[in-house]
ZASE-860808 format. One record per residue (C-alpha): x, y, z. Coordinates in steps of 0.02 Angstrom, whole numbers, plus 50000, padded with zeros to 5 digits. Layout:
BEGIN
{vovo {X, Y, Z}}
...
***
This chain:
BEGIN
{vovo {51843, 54015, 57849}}
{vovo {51658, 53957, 57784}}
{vovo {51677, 54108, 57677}}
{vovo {51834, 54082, 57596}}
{vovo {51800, 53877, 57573}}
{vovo {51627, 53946, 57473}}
{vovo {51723, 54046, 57365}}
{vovo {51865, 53929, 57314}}
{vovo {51712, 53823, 57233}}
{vovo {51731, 53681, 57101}}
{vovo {51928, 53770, 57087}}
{vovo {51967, 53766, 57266}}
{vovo {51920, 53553, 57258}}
{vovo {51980, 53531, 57088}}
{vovo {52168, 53616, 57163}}
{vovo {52138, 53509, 57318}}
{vovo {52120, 53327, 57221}}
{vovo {52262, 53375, 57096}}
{vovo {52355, 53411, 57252}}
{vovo {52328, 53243, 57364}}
{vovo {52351, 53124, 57200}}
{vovo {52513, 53209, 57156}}
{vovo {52545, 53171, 57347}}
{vovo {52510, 52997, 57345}}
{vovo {52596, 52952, 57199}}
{vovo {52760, 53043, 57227}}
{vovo {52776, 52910, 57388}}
{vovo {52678, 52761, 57275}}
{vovo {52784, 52770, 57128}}
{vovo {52933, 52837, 57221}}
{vovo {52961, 52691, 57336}}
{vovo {52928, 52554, 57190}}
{vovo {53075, 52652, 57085}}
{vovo {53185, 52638, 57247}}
{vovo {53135, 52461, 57262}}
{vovo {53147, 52411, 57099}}
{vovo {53282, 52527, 57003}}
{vovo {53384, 52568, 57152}}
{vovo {53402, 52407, 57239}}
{vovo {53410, 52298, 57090}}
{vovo {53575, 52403, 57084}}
{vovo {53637, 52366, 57254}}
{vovo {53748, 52223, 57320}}
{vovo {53686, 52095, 57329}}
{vovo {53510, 52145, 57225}}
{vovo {53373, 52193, 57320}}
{vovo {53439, 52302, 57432}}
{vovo {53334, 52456, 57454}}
{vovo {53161, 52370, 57494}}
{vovo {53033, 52224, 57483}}
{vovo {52850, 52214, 57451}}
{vovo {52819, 52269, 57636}}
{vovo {52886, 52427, 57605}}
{vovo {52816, 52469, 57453}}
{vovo {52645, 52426, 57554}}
{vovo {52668, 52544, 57686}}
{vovo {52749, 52683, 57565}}
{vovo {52580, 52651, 57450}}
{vovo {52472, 52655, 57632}}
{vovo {52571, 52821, 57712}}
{vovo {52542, 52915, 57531}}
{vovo {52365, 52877, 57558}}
{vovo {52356, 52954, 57727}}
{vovo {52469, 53096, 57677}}
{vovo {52368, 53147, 57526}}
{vovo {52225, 53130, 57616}}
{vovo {52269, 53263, 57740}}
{vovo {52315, 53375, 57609}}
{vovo {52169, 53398, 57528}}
{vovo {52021, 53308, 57626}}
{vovo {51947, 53484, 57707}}
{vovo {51921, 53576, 57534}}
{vovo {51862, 53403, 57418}}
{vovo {51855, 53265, 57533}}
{vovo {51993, 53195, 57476}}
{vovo {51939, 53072, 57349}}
{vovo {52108, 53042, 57253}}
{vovo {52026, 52911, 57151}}
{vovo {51892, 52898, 57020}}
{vovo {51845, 52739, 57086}}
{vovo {51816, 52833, 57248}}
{vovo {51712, 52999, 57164}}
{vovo {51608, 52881, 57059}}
{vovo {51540, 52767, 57207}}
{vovo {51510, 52933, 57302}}
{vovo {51404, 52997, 57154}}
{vovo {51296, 52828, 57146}}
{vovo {51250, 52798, 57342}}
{vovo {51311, 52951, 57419}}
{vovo {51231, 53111, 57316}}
{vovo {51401, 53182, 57275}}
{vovo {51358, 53296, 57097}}
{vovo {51379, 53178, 56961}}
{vovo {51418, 53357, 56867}}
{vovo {51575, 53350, 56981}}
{vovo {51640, 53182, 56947}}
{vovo {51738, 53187, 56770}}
{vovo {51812, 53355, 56839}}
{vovo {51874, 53266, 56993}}
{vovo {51939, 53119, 56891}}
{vovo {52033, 53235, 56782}}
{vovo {52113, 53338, 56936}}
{vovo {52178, 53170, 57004}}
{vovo {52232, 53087, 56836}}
{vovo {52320, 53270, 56810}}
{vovo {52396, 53261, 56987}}
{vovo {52446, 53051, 56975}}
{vovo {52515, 53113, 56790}}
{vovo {52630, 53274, 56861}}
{vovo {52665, 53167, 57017}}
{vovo {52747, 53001, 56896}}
{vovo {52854, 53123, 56783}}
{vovo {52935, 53200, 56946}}
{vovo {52987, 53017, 57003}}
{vovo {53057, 52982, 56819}}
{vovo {53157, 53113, 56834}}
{vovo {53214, 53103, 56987}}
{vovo {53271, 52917, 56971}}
{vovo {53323, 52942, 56774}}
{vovo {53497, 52882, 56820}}
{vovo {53441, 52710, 56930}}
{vovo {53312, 52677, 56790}}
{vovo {53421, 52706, 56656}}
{vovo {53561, 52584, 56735}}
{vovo {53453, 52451, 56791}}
{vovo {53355, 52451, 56634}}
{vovo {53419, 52531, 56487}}
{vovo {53284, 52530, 56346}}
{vovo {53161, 52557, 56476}}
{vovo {53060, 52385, 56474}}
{vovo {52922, 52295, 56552}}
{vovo {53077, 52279, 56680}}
{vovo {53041, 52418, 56761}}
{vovo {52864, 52481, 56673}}
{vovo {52791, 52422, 56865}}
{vovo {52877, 52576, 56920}}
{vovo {52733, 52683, 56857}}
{vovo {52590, 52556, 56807}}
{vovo {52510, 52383, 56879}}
{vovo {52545, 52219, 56763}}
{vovo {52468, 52058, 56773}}
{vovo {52569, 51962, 56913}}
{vovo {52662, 52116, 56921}}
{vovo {52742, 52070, 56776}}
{vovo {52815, 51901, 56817}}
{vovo {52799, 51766, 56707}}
{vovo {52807, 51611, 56822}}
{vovo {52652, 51664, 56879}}
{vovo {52509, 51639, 56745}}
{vovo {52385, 51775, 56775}}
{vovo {52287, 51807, 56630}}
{vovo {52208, 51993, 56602}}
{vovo {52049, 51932, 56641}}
{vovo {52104, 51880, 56803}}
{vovo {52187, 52028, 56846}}
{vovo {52029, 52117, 56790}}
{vovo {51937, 52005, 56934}}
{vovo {52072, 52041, 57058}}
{vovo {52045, 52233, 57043}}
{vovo {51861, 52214, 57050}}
{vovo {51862, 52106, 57201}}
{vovo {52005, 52225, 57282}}
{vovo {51912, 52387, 57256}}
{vovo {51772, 52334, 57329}}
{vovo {51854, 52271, 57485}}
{vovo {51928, 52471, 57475}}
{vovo {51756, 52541, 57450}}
{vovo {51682, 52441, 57577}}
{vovo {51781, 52499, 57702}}
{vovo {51790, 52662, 57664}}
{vovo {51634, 52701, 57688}}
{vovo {51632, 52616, 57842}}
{vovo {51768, 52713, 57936}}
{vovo {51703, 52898, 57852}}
{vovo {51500, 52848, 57898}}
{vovo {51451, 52986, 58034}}
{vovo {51317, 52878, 58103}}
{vovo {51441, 52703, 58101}}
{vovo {51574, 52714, 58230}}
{vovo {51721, 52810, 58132}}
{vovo {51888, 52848, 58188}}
{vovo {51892, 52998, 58328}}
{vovo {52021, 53140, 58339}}
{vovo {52042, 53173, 58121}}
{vovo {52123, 52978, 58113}}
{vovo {51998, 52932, 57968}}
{vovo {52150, 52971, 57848}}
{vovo {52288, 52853, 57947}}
{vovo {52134, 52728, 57966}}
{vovo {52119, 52753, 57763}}
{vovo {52298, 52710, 57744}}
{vovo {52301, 52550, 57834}}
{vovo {52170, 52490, 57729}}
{vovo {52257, 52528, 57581}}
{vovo {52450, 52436, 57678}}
{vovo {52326, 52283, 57698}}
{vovo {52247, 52258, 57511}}
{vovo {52442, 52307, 57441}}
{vovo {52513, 52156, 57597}}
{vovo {52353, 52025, 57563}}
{vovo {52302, 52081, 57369}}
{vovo {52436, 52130, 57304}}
{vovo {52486, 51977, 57206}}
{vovo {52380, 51954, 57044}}
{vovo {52365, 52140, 56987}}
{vovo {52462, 52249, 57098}}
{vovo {52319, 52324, 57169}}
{vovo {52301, 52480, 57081}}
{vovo {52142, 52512, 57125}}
{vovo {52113, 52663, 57076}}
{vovo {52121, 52725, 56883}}
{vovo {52191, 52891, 56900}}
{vovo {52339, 52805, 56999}}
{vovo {52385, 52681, 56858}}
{vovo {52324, 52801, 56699}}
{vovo {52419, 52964, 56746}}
{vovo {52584, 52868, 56772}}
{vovo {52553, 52756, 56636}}
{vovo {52534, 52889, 56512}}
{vovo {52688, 52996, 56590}}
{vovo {52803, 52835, 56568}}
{vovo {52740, 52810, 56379}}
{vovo {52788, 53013, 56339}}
{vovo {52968, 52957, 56418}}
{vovo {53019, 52806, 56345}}
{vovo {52931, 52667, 56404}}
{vovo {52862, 52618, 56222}}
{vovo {52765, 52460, 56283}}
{vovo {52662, 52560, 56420}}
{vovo {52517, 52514, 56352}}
{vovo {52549, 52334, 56365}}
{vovo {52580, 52193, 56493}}
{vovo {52689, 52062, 56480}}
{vovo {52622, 51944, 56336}}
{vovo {52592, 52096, 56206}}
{vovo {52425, 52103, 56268}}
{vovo {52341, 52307, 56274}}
{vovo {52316, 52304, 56451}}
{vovo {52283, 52484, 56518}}
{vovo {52101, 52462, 56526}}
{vovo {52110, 52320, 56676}}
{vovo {52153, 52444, 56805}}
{vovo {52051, 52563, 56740}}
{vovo {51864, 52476, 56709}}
{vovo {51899, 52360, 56846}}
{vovo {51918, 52498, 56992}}
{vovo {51777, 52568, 56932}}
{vovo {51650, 52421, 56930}}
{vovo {51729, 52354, 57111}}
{vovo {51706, 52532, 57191}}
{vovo {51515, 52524, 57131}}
{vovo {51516, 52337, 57208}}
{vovo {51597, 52374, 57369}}
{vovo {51498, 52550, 57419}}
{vovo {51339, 52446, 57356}}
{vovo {51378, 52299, 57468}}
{vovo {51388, 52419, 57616}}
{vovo {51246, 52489, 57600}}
{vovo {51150, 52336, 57575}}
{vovo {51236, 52258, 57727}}
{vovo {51268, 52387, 57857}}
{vovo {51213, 52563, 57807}}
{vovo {51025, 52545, 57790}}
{vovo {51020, 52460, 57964}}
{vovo {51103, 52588, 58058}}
{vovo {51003, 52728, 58146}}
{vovo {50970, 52892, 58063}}
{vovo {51035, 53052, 58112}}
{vovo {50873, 53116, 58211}}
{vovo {50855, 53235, 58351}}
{vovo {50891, 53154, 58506}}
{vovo {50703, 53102, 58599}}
{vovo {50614, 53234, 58758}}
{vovo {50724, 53198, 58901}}
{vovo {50884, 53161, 58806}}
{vovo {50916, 53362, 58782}}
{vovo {50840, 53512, 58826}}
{vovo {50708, 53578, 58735}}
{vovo {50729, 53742, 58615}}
{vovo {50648, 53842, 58718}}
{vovo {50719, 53777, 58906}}
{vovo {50877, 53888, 58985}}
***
């Protein structure tokens, strides 16, 4: 097995992140058409979901992806993610635009698959294929609603502050020498971090957090018909908000942990004579 992994290399992890991104958007996107397309077709409207779904469905993708690909990359599935790894925890910077690419690639493959697959509910609910249902595929200020003012650069706070709750914890529940999750339950763990910032943050910016999740279907609703993708609600270009702001709140949140908790916690030494048997004792 150590063999083979060696040999798949930079391809094997590159296949791997494409892989686990394409995962977790097929259920992210996925549930937010059935939500939004499907049940705004329903009797009364709203039929086929709530936020609370679309939370979980965001949170299980996580866990799902995660298990698909965490034994030959690690399972970043988010630039954010590869990025803050690179700065405190010596991942190959020489690695991290090829990961970012895999898992744009894989969020991208992952968004056209839901289009299709929902062309008819999307088509019905929203025929010229508007800022309606744009949230299918990409995050808006206020998730597009006008009766609540959110301004870009608030959004651009609220995916700082919400990545950085992400990263935070992350590292927290993966840290060998912290107390992570026994019996392979880091991924599930991962996943209810990610239900809880879409149930507590998910109001201001629809918690994106994560570029390649909001970029890759972003650009695959532009190439199939959504003409505004670009933009949010007031006309304003807005693709860049979940994009910079992931990336600066990742670097926050992995820094905060290590200035809080990490450097504290004990190093992984050799356990002290009289804790183990020496080499050279039968």
């Amino acid at each position: 097995m150590a063999e083979r992994l060696k040999r798949s290399g930079l391809v094997g992890e590159l296949s791997a992140e494409f892989a686990g991104t394409m995962i977790l958007i097929l259920f992210g996107c996925g549930v937010v058409a059935q939500v939004v397309a499907g049940g705004a077709l329903t009797t009364p409207p709203g039929g086929l979901g709530n936020h609370d779904s679309i939370a979980w469905a965001w949170g299980l993708g996580v866990t799902l992806g995660v298990y698909v690909a965490a034994r030959l990359s690690g399972a970043h599935l988010n630039p954010a993610v590869t990025v803050a790894l690179a700065t405190f925890k010596g991942f190959p910077w020489s690695k991290v635009a090829p990961y970012a690419l895999a898992q744009t690639a894989g969020a991208f493959v992952a968004a056209l698959l839901v289009r299709w697959n929902y062309t008819e509910a999307l088509a019905k609910a929203d025929p010229t294929h508007t800022i309606k249902t744009q949230g299918v595929f990409s995050t808006l200020p206020a998730n597009g609603n006008p009766n609540l003012p959110v301004s870009d650069w608030g959004a651009f706070r609220d995916q700082i502050i919400g990545t950085a709750i992400l990263l935070l914890l992350i590292l927290a529940v993966t840290d060998l020498l912290n107390t992570p999750p026994g019996a392979n339950l880091a991924p599930f763990i991962v996943g209810l971090i990610v239900v809880a910032i879409g149930m507590a943050w998910g109001t201001n910016a629809g918690y994106a957090i994560n570029p390649a999740r909001d970029f890759g279907p972003r650009l695959a609703s532009f190439f199939t018909g959504y003409g505004g993708a670009w933009r949010d609600q007031y006309g304003h270009l807005y693709f860049w908000v979940p994009i910079v702001g992931p990336l600066i709140g990742g670097l926050l949140g992995a820094g905060l942990y290590k200035f809080f908790i990490g450097r504290f916690l004990p190093t992984a030494e050799p356990e002290p004579p009289g804790r183990v048997p020496a080499p050279d004792e039968s």
